[in-house]
N, C-alpha and C positions, 0 to 999 in steps of 0.2 A: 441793211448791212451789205457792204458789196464785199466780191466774193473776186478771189483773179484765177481762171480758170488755161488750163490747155486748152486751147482749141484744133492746133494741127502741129505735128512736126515735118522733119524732113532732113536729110544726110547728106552728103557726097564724099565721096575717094577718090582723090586724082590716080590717073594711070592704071597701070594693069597691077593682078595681085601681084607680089615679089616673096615668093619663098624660099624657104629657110635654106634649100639646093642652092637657089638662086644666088644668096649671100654668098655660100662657101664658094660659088663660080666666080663672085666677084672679087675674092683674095680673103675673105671674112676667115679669122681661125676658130671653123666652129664647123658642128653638124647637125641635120636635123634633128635625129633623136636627141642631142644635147640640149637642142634650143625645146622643141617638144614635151621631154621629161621636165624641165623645169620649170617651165611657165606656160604651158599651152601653147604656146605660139605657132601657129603654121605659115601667114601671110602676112605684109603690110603694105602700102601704096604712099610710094615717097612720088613726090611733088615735081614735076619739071621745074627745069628753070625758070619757063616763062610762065608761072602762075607763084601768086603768093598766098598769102594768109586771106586778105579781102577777096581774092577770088574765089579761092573753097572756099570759104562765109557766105559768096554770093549767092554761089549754087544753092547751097542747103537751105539757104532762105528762102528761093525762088522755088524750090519743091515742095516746104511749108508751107507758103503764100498758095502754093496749087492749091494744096490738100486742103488748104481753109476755105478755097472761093474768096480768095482774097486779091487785094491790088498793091502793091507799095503804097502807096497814099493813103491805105487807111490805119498804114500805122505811123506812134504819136512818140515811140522813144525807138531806139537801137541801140540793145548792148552790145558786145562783143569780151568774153574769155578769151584771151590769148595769152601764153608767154613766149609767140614770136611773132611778132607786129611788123606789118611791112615796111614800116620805118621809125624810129625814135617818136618821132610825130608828123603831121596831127595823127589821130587815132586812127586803127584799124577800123573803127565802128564807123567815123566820120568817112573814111574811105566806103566802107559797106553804104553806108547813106546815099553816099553822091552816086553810086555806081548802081543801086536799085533806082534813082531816079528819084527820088523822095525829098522836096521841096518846099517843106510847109513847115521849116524850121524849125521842127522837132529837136527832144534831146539827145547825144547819139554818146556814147563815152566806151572806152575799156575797163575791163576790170582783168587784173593780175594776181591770181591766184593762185596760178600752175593749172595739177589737175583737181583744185576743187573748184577753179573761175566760177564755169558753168553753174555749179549747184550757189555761188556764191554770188553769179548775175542774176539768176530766176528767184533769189530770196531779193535780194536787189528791188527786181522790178516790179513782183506784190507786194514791195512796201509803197511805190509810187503807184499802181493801182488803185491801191485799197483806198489811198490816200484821197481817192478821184482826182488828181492833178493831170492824170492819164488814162487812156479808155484801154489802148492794146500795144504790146513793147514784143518787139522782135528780141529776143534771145538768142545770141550764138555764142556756139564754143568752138573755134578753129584753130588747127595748129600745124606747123613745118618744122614739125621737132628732128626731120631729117639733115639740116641745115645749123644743129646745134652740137651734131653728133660727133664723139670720135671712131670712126669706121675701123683703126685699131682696138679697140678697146673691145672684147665681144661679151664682154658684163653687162653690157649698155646699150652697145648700137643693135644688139636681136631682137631687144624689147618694144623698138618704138615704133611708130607711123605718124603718117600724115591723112588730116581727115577733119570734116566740121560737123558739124550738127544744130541744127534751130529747133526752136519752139515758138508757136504764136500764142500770146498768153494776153489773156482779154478780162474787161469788166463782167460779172454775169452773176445771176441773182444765185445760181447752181452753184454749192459747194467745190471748191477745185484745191487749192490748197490749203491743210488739212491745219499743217505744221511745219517750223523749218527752225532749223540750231547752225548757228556759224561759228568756228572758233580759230582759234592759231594761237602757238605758242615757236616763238623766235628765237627759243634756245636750243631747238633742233633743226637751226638753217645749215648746219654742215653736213648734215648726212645724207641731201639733196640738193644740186646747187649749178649753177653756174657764174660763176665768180668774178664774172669778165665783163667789161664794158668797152667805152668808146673816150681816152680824151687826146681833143689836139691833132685829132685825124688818125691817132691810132688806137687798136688794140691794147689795151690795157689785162691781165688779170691770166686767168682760164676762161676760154671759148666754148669750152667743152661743159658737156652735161657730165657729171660726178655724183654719185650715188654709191653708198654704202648699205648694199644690198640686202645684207641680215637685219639692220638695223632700222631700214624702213619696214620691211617686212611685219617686223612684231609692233612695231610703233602704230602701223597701218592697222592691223588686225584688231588690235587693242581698240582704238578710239573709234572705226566703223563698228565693232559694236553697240560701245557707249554710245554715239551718236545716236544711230537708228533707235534705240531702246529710249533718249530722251524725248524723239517726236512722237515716238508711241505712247509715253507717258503726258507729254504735253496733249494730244489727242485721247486723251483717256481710251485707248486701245492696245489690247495685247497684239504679241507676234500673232497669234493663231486670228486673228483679223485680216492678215495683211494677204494680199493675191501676187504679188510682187516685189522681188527684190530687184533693184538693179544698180550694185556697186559700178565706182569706176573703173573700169576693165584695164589693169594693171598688170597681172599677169592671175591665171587658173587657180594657182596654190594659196595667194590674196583670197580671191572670190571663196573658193573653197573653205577655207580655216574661217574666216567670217558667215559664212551659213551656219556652220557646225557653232560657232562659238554663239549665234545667237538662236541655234534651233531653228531655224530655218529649211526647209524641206528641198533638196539639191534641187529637185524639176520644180522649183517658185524662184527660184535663180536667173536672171537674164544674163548669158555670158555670151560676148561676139569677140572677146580678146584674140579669140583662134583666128578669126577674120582679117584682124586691123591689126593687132598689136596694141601698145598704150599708145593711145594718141590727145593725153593730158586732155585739157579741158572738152575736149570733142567728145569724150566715150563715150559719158553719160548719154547725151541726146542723139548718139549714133544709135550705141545700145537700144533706147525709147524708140527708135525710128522704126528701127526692123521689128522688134517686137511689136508694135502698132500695126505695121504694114504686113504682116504676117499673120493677124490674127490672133497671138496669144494676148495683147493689152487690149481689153475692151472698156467702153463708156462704163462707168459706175464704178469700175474696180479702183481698190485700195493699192498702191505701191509707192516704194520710200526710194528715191533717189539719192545716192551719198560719194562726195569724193572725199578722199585725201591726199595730199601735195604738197610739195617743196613750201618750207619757210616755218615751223608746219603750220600746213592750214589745213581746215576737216570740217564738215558742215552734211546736214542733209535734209533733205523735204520729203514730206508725207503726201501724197495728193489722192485725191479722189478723180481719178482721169476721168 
């Protein structure tokens, strides 16, 4: 039986931190304690102009690739989570491809998810693993949600960042993914949205990211339980098995009410939200990175990755890292 395993991850954050000061310096009607008390938030790292979506992809792959002892060539697919792609088309992934150098016409695509892309390309790409049609797929989640913002709005623009995150995920006899649940339900695409597109050389719609803040909230809390509690049951394993949680880092009160709602013990918690902010499909393997790199995720342990996102979509994986 082949098995699709983690084999290395790795991150990047363009520019310097930008805190919650920082905003109100820059005309934001907002304060720290504000932004603070409600959602954790201290930091996040928006994007220059001269980098896009494929370039934070590139980085975090390239740090993954270290950590594996690895080359671009020996990987056979490249996904890419993104909901803001460097252009309409070709793909963000297909951009990542060309720009690691990787020539052996591999399959490279996006996946549009929001923030549960990520958990929804790495379920993705253990189905062409297992499949053997593929040996190891680059995984990214990258995003320029600064770029999507209304910088008036301070419901909105406090929460978010910019940031990617990889994982190198390989064939391997070792147990690695455990279990994984993907879902969506499309009659809650208003309460999360950007509305707006492109025709005829214009701007069509709303530009802007729009969120009904109480309303994903409980939406969120709700079904990252269910989730998590289905791959444990799919894994025939209780919570009290598990070494790690690590939601999508959405905002603290999120992370928080989801531990508590599924018994989950606060210090088996990974939260970097205070770091970055949401930075949609990036979190999760941002999250993974630094807890990897840090020493609390070691080889063998048990943790359930899970987002939830615009459209809605909701999904999570069990894995035996």
């Amino acid at each position: 039986m082949i098995n699709a395993r983690i084999v290395a991850t790795g991150s990047y954050l363009p520019g310097e931190p930008v805190s919650n000061d920082d905003l109100v310096a820059r005309g934001v009607d907002t304060s720290d304690a504000w932004i603070t008390e409600r959602t954790g938030i201290r930091f996040r790292h928006l994007t220059p102009a001269s980098q896009s979506a494929s370039d934070l992809a590139l980085n975090a792959s390239l740090a993954a690739l270290e950590a594996g002892g690895l080359r671009p060539a020996d990987v056979d697919l490249v996904i890419v989570a993104t909901s803001t792609p460097d252009y309409i088309f070709p793909s963000t992934a297909a951009l990542l491809q060309a720009k690691l150098g990787i020539a052996n016409g591999s399959a490279a695509f996006d996946v549009q998810a929001v923030c549960s892309g990520f958990i929804y390309g790495l379920t993705i790409a253990e189905k062409f693993i297992r499949s053997g049609s593929h040996k190891r797929a680059l995984v990214v989640g990258a995003e320029v949600f600064s770029r999507i913002l209304d910088w008036t709005d301070r419901g909105t623009c406090v929460l978010f960042g910019d940031g990617a995150g990889a994982v190198v995920l390989e064939a391997s006899d070792t147990p690695g993914i455990l279990a994984s649940a993907l879902h969506a339900d499309g009659s809650y695409h208003g309460i999360l949205s950007v509305a707006g597109g492109i025709a005829s050389g214009q701007v069509t719609g709303d530009p802007f990211l729009r969120m009904d803040g109480q309303a994903v909230f409980k939406f969120a809390v709700k079904v990252l339980g269910e989730v998590a509690n289905e791959v444990l049951d799919a894994a025939k394993l209780q919570i009290a098995d598990l070494d790690w949680l690590i939601p999508h880092q959405a905002n603290a009160r999120i992370l928080q009410a989801t531990a508590k709602r599924l018994g989950v013990s606060p210090d088996k918690v990974i939260m970097t939200v205070d770091r970055h902010g949401n930075t949609s499909a990036a979190s999760i393997p941002l999250a993974l990175d630094l807890a990897v790199r840090d020493g609390r995720v070691q080889r063998g342990q048990r943790v359930i990755l899970e987002g939830v996102g615009g459209g809605f979509t909701w999904g999570a994986v069990l894995l035996q890292f």
